[in-house]
C-alpha positions in Angstrom: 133.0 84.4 144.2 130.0 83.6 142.3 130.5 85.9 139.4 126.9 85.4 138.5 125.1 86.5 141.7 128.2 89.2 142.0 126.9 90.8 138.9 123.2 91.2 139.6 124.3 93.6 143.0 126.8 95.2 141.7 125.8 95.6 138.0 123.1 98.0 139.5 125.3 100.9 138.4 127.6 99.4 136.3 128.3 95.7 135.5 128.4 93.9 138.7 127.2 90.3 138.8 124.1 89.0 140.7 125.7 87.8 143.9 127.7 90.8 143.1 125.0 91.8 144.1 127.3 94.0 145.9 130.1 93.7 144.4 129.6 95.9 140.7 127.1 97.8 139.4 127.5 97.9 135.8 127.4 94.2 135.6 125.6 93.0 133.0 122.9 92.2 135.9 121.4 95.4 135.8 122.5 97.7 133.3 123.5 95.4 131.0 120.2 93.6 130.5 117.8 95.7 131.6 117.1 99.5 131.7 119.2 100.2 134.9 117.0 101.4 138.0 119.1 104.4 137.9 116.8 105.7 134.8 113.7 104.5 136.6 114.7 105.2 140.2 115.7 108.9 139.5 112.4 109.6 137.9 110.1 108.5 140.8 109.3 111.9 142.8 109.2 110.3 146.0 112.0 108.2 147.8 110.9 104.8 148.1 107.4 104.9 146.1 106.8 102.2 144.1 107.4 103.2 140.2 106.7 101.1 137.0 108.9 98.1 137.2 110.9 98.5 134.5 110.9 95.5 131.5 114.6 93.5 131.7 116.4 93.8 128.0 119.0 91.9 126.9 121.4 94.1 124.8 121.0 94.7 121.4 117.5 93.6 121.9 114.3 95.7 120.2 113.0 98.5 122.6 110.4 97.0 124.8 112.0 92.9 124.9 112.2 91.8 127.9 114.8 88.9 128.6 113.8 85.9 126.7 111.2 83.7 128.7 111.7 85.6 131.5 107.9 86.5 133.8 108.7 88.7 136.6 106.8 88.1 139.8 103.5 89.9 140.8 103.9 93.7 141.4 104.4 95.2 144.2 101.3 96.3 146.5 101.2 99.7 147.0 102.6 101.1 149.9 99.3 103.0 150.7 97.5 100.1 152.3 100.3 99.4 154.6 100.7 95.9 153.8 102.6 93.6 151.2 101.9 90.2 149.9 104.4 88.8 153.0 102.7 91.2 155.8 102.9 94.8 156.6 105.7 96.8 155.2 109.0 97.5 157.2 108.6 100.7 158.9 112.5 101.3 159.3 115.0 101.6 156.7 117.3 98.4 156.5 120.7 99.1 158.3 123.2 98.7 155.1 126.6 98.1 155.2 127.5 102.5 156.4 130.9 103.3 157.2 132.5 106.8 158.0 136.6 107.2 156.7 138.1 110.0 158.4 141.9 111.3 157.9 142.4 114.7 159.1 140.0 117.0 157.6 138.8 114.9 155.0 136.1 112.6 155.3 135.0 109.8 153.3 130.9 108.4 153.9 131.2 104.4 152.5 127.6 103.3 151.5 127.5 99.4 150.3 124.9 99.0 148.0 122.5 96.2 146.2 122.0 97.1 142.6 118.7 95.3 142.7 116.6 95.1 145.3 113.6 94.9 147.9 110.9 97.9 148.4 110.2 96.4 151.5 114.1 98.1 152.9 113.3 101.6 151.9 110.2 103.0 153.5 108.6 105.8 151.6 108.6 108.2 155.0 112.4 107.6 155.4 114.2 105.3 152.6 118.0 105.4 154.6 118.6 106.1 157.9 119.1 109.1 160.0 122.7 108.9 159.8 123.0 108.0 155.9 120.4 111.1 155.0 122.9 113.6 157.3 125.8 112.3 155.1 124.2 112.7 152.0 123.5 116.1 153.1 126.9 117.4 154.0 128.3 115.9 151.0 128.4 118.0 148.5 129.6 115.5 145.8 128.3 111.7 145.4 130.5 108.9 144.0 128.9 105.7 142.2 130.9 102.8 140.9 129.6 104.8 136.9 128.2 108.3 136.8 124.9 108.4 135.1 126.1 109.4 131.7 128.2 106.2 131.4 125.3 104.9 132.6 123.2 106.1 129.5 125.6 104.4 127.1 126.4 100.9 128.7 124.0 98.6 127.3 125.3 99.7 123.5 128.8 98.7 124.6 128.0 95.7 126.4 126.0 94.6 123.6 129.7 95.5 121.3 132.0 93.9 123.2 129.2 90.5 124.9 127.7 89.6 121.5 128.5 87.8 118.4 127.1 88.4 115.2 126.2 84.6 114.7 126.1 81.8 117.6 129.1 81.5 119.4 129.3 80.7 122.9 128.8 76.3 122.4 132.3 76.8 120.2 133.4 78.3 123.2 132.4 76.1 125.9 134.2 72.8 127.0 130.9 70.1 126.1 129.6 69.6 129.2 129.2 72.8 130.1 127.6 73.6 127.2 125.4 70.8 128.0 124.7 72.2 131.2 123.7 75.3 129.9 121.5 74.1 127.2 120.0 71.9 130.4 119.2 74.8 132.8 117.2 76.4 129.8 115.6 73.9 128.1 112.4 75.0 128.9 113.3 78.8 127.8 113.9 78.7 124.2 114.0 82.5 123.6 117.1 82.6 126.2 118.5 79.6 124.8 118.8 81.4 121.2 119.8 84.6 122.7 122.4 83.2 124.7 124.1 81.2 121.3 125.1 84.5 120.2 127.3 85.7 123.9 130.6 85.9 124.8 130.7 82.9 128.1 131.1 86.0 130.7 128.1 87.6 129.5 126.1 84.5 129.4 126.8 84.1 133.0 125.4 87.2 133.8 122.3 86.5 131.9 121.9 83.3 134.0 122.5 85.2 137.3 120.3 87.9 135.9 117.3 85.4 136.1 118.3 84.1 139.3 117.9 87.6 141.0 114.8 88.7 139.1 113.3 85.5 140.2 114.1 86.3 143.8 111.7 89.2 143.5 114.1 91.8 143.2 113.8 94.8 141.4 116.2 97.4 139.8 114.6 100.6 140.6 114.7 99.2 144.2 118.7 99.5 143.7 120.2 101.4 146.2 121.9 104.0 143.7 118.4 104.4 142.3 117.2 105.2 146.1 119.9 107.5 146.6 119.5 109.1 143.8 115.8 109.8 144.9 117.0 111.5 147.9 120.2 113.4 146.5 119.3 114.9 143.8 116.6 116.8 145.5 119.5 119.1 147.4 120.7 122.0 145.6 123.9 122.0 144.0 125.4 119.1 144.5 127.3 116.5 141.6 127.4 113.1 140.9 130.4 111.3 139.8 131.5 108.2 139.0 134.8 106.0 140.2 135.8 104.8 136.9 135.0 104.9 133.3 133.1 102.6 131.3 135.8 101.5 129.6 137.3 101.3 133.0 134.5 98.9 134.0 134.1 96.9 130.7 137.5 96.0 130.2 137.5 94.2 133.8 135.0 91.8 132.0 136.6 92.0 128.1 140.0 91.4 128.5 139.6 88.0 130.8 140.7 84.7 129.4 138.3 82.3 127.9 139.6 80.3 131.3 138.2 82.9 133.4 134.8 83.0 131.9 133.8 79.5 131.5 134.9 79.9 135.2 132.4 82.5 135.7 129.6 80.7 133.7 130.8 77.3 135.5 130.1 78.3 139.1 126.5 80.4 138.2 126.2 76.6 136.8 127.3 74.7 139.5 124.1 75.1 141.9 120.1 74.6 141.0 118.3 77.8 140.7 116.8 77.3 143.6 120.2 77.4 145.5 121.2 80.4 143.4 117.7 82.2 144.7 118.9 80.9 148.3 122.3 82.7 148.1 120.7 85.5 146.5 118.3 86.0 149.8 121.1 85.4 152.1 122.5 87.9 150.7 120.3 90.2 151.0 119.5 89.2 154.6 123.5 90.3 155.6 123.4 93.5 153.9 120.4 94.1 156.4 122.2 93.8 159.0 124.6 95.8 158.0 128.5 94.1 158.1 130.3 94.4 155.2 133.6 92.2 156.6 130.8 89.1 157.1 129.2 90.1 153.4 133.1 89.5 152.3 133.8 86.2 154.3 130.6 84.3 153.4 130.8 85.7 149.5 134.2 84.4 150.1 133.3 81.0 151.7 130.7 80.5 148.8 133.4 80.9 145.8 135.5 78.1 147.4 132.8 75.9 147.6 131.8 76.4 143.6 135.1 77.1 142.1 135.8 74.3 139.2 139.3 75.9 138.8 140.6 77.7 141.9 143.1 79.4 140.5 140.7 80.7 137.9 138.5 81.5 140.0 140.8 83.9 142.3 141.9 85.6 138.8 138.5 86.2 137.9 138.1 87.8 141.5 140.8 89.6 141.7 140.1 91.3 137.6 136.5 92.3 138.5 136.5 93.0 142.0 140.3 93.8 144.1 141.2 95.7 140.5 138.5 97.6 140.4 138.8 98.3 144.5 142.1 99.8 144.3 141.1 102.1 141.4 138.1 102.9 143.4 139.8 104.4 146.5 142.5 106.5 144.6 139.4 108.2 142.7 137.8 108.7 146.2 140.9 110.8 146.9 141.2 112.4 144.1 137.2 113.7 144.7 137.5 114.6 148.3 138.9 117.7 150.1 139.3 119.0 153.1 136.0 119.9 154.5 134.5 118.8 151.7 133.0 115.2 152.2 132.4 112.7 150.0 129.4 110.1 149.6 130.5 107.1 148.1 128.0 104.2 147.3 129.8 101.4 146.0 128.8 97.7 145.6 128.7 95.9 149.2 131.3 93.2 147.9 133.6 95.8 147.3 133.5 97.0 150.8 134.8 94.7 153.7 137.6 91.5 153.7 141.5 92.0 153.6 141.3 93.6 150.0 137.8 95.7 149.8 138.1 99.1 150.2 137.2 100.1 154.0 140.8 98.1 154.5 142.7 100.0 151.6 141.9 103.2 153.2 143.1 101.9 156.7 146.9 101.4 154.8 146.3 105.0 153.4 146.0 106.7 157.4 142.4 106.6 157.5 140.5 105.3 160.3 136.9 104.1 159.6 134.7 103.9 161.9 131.0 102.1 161.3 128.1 104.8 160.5 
């Protein structure tokens, strides 16, 4: 699986690569190097209005950097005139991968989420649809991949465990990837320097990072960030998360150098311009809604970039199956009889013989779509 595009979805939360889109949030993709939309998303008073766009950050850079090089696109129009640079805005909510998990009185609400995203899928009159917003109110607890006070504290300890104090990562690369590297951002000098001093597994979320952010998305349009908008309006209700930081950091700190020139190899293997095409496609399935297609075209898409196929099915199986597992004995642990839990969880973590909605079909549940 692309471990860059991975990161950007799933990172939303946590560290979840770009393509990852879905897969992790805590990636570097969104917390890592920017102020997660969780931070900006929770603060906007209305569910899908359109907030400051918040100013990417690599880690360890001075408050207010914004990734090296990096321009974001024109902001967003404001909803009030009804229209967008592309046409008028969506009226309806985008469908989202929504499932419902039920084993005798306990019910499970599966969300798949982008950790970056469009504005365009969450209308400001209704941001989810009717079914999600009855689940969110019925739930009296909500799980993300990190709760928000892990949240708080990721970018310090990705910036620990991602960056060397002098310039590492061309040490650490075979030559030609190097060269490959240095290639892609030639003409971004300020990344270039940045990205001497990271580990080869953050470096390839910083490249995926810039893929997504060029593709227009934006973190506070992260689905968390939406939810987040909408749930923590209701009265007494928690949020929770389905692993620890360390939980999530280690899936990226204890792989092999293998495994992440793997990573940093396939965000390399494609133009930008097929990275921002992947990206879209991406977002164009989670629209419609299937989280087992999400998993067999993210699936299709690491076979054709893998340089090292075993490799590459390690690196899959550290930051995403790994994680999966974990992720449905914590939603067990949360939920109780008559007591349903919301879970919104990367979108790559959802569907395919080892993502989540399958795990809990082994465990007695049957899951039904939303």
């Amino acid at each position: 699986m692309s471990a860059a595009l991975a990161l950007a979805v799933a990172l939303g939360p946590s560290l979840d690569r770009p393509l990852r889109l879905a897969a992790m949030p805590g990636a570097p993709a969104s917390p890592a190097f920017m102020p997660r939309a969780f931070g900006a998303g929770a603060a906007a008073k209305t569910p899908g209005a359109n907030p400051p766009v918040p100013t990417p950050r690599l880690p360890g850079a001075p408050s207010g950097g914004g990734l090296p090089g990096f321009h974001s696109p024109p902001a967003v129009p404001s909803y009030a005139s009804g229209t967008t640079a592309g046409g008028p805005v969506r009226t309806q909510p985008a469908r989202m991968p929504f499932y419902v998990a039920t084993r005798g009185t306990t019910t499970l609400y599966l969300l798949g989420t982008l950790h970056v995203g469009d504005p365009v899928d969450y209308p400001p009159n209704q941001p989810f649809r009717k079914s999600i917003l009855a689940a969110l109110n019925a739930s009296p607890t909500l799980a993300l991949e990190l709760s928000p006070d892990d949240l708080l504290v990721s970018q310090d300890d990705v910036s620990k465990y991602g960056v060397c104090r002098r310039p590492c990562l061309e040490q650490m690369l075979p030559e030609p990837l190097w060269a490959k590297l240095a290639a892609r951002l030639r003409g971004n000098p300020e990344a270039l320097a940045e990205i001497r001093k990271m580990k080869p597994w953050l470096a390839s979320l910083l490249v995926e990072t810039y893929d997504s952010l060029s593709a227009g998305l934006q973190t506070e349009y992260g689905t968390e960030a939406q939810l987040q908008n909408v749930y923590l309006r209701l009265k007494g209700r928690r949020i929770v998360g389905l692993e620890t930081l360390g939980e999530q950091m280690r899936a990226f700190t204890n792989l092999n150098l293998a495994q992440q020139r793997e990573m940093l190899a396939q965000d390399l293997a494609q133009t930008p311009a097929q990275n921002l095409a992947d990206v879209q496609t991406l977002l164009r399935l989670w629209r419609v809604g299937d989280a087992d297609a999400i998993a067999a075209w993210e699936n299709a898409r690491t076979e054709k970039l893998a340089h090292d196929p075993r490799a590459a099915a390690s690196v899959d199986n550290r930051i995403v199956y790994e994680r999966n597992r974990r992720f449905v004995a914590r939603m067990q642990q949360y939920a109780g009889p008559n007591k349903p839990l919301f879970v919104a969880i990367g979108s790559l973590h959802l569907g395919g013989r080892k993502g989540v909605l399958q795990l809990l079909r082994q465990r007695g549940f049957t899951v039904d779509p939303g």
